[in-house]
N, CA, C and O atoms as CSV, one atom per row, in Angstrom:
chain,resi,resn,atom,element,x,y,z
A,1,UNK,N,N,44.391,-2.400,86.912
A,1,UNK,CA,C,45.416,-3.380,86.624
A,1,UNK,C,C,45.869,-3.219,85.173
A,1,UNK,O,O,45.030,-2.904,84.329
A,2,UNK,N,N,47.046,-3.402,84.859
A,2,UNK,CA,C,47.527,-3.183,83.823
A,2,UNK,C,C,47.352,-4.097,82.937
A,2,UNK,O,O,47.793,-5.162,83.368
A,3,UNK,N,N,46.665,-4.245,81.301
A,3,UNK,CA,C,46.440,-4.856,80.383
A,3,UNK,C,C,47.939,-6.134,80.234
A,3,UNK,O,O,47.791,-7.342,80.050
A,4,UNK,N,N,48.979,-5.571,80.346
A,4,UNK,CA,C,49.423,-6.477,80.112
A,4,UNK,C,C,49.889,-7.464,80.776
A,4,UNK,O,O,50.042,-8.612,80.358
A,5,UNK,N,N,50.162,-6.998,81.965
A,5,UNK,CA,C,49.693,-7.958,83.432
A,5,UNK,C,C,48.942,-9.184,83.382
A,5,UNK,O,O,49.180,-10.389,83.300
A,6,UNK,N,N,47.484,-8.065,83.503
A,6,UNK,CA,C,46.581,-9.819,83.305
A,6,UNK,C,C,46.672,-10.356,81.641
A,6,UNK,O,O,45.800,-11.169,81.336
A,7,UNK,N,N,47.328,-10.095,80.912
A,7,UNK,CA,C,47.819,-10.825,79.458
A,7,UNK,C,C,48.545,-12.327,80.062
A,7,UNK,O,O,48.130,-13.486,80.061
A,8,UNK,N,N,49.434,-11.887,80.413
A,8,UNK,CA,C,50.855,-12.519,81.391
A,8,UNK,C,C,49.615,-13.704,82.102
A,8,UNK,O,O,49.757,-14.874,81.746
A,9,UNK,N,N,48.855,-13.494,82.735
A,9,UNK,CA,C,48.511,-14.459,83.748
A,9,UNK,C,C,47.678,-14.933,82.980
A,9,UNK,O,O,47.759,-16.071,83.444
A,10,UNK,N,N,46.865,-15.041,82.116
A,10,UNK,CA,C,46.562,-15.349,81.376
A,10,UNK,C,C,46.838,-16.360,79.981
A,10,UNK,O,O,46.055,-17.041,79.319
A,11,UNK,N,N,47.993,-16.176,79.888
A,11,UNK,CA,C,48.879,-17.323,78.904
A,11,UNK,C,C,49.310,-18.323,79.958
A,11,UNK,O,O,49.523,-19.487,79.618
A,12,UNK,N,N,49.493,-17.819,81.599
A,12,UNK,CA,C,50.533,-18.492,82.370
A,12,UNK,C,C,49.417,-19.578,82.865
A,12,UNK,O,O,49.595,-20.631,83.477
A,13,UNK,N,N,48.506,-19.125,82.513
A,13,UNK,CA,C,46.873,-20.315,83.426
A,13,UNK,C,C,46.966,-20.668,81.749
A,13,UNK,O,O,45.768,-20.884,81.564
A,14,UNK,N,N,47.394,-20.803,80.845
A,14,UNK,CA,C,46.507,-21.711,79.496
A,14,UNK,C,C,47.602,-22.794,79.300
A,14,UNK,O,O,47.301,-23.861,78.765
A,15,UNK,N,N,49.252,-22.464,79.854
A,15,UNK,CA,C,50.458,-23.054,79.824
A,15,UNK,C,C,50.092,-24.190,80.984
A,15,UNK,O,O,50.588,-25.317,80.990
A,16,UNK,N,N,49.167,-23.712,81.933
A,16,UNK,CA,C,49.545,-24.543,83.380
A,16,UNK,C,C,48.739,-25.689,82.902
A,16,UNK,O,O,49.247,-26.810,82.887
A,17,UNK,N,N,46.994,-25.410,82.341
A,17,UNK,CA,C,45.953,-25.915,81.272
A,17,UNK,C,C,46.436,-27.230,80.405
A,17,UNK,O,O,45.971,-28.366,80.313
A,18,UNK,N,N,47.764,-26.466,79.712
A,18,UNK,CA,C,48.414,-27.678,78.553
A,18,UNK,C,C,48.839,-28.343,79.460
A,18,UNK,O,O,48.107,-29.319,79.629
A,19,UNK,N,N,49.982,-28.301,80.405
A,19,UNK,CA,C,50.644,-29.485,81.179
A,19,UNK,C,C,49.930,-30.305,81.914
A,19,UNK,O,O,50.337,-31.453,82.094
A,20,UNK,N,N,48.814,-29.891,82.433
A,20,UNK,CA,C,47.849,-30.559,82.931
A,20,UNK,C,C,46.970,-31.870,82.172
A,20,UNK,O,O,46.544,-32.929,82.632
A,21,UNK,N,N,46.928,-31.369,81.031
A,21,UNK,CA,C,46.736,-32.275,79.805
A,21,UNK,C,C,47.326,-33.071,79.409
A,21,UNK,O,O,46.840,-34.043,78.831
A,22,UNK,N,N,48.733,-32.860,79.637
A,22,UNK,CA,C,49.692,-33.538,79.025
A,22,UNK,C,C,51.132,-33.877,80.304
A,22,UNK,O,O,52.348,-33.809,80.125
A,23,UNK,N,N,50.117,-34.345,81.908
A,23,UNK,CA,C,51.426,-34.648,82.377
A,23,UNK,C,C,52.882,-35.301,82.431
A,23,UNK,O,O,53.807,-35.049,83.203
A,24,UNK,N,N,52.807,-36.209,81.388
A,24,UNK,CA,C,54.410,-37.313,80.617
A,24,UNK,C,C,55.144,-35.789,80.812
A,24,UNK,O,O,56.286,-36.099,81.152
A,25,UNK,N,N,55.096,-34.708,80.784
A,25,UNK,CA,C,56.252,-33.685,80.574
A,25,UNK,C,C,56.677,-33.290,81.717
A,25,UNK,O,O,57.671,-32.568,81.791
A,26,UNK,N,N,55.855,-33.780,83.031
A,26,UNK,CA,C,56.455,-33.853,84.177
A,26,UNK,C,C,57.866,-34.440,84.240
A,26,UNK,O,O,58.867,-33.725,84.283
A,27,UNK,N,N,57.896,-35.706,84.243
A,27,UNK,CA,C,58.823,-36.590,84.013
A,27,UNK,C,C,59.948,-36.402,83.361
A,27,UNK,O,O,60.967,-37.062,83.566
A,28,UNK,N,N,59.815,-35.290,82.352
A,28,UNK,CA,C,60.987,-34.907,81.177
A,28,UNK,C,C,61.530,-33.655,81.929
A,28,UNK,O,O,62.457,-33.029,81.413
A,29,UNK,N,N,60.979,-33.235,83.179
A,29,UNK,CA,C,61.601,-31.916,83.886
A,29,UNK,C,C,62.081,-32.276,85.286
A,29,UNK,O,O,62.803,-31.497,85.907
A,30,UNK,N,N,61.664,-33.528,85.829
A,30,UNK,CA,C,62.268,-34.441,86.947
A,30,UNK,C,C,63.544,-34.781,86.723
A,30,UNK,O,O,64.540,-34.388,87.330
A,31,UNK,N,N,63.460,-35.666,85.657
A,31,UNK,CA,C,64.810,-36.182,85.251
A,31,UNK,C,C,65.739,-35.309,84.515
A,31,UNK,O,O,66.577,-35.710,83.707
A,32,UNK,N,N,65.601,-34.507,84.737
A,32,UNK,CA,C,66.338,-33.367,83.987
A,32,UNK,C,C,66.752,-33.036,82.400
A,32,UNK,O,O,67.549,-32.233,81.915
A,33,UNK,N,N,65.997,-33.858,81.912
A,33,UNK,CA,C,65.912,-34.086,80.189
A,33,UNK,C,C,65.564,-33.013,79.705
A,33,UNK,O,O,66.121,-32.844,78.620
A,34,UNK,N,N,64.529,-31.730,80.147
A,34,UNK,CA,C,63.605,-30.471,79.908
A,34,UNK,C,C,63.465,-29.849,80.955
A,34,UNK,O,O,63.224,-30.338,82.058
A,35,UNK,N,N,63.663,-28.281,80.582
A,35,UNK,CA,C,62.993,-27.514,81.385
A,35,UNK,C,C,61.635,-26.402,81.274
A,35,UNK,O,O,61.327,-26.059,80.133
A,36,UNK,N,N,60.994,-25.956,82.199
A,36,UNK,CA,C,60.026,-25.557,82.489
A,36,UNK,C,C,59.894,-24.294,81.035
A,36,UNK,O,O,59.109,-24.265,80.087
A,37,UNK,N,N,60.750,-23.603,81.323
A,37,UNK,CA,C,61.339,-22.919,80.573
A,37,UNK,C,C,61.267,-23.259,78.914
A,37,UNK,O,O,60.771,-22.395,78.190
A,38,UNK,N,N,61.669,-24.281,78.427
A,38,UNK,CA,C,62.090,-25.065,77.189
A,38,UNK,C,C,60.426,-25.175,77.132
A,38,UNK,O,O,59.723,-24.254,76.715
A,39,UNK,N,N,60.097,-25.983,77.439
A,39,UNK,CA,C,58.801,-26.389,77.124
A,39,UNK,C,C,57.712,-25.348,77.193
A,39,UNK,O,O,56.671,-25.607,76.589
A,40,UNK,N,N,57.776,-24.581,77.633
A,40,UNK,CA,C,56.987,-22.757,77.672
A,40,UNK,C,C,57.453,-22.365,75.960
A,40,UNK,O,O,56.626,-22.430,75.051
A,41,UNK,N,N,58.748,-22.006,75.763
A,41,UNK,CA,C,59.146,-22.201,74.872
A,41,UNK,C,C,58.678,-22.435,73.403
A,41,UNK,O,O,58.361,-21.657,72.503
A,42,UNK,N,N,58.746,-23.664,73.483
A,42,UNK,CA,C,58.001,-24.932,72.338
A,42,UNK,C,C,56.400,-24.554,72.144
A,42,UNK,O,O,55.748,-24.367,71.117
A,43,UNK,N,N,55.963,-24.513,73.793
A,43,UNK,CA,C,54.216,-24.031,73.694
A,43,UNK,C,C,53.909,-23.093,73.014
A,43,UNK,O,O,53.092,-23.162,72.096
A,44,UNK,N,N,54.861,-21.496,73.555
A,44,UNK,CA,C,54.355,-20.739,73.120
A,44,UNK,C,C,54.688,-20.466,71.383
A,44,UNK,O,O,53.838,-19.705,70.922
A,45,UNK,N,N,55.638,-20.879,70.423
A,45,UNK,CA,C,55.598,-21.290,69.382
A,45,UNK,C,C,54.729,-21.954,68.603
A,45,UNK,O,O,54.038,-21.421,67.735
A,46,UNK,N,N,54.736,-23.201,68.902
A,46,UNK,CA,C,53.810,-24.346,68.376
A,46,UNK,C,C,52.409,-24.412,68.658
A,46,UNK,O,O,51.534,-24.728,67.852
A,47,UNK,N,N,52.253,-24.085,69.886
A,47,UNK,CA,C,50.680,-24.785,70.248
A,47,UNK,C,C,50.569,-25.830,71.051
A,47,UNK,O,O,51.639,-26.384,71.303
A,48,UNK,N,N,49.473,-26.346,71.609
A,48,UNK,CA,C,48.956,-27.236,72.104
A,48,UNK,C,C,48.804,-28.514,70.459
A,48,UNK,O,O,49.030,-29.724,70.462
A,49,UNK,N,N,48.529,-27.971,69.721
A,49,UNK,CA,C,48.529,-29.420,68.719
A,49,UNK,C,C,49.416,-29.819,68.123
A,49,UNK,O,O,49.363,-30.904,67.543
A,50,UNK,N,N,50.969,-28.673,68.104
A,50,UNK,CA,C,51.147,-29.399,66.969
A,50,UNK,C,C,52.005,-30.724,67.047
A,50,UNK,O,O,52.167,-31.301,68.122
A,51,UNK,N,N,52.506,-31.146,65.953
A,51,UNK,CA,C,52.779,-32.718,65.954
A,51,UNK,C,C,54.244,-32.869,66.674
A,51,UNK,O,O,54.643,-34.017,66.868
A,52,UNK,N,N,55.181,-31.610,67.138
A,52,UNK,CA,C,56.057,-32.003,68.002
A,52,UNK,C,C,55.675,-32.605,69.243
A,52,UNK,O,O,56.464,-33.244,69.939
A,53,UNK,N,N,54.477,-32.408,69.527
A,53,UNK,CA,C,54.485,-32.555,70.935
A,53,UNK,C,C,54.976,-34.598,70.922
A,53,UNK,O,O,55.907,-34.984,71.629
A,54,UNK,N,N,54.298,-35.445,70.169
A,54,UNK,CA,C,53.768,-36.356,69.804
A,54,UNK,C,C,55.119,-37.448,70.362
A,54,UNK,O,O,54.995,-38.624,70.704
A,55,UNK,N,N,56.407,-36.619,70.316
A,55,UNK,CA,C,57.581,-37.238,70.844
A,55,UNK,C,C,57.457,-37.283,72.515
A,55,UNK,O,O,58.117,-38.108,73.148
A,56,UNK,N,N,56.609,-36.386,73.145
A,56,UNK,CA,C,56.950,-36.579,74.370
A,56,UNK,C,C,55.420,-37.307,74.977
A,56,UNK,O,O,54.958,-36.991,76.073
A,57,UNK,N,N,54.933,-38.055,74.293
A,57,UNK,CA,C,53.485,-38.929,74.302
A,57,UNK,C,C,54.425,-39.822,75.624
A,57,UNK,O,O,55.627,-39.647,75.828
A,58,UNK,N,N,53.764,-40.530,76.204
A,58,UNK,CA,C,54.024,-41.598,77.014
A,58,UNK,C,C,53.931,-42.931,75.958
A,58,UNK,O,O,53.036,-42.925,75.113
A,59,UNK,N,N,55.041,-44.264,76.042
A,59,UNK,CA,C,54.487,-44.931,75.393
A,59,UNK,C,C,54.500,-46.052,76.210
A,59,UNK,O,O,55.066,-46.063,77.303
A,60,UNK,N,N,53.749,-47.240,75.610
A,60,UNK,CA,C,53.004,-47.833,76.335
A,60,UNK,C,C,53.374,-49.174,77.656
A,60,UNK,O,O,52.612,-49.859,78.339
A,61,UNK,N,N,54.906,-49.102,77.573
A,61,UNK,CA,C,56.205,-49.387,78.267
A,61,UNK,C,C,56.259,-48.360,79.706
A,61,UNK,O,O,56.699,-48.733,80.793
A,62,UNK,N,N,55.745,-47.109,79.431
A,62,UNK,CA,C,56.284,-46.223,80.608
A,62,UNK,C,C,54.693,-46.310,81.359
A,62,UNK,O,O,54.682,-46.240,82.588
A,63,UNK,N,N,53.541,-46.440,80.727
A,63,UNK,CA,C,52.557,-46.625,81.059
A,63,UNK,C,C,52.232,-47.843,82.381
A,63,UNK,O,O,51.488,-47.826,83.361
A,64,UNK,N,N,52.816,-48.449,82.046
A,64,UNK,CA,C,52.653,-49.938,82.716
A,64,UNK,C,C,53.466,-49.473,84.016
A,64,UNK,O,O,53.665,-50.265,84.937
């Protein structure tokens, strides 16, 4: 199998990992506000920590 293959599936299981963590970004790709795409995007830039994410937190209005 080709190295960069399983590279590929490999970022694509750590991307699936973050959303899983952070499902509120469901919601931002339902309603058509974001796409799958966009937010791959942002991940693969930023990270899992950094402080952009912090806008797409659930707050405690959508919670309820």
């Amino acid at each position: 199998m080709c190295i960069n293959y399983i590279r590929v599936i490999i970022i694509k299981e750590e991307f699936k990992a973050f959303v899983r963590k952070k499902p509120e970004l469901i919601s931002y790709v339902t309603k058509g506000d974001m796409t799958w795409q966009r937010f791959y995007e942002i991940w693969s830039l930023y990270g899992d920590d950094d402080k952009i994410w912090s806008k797409y937190k659930k707050t405690d209005d959508e919670v309820r």
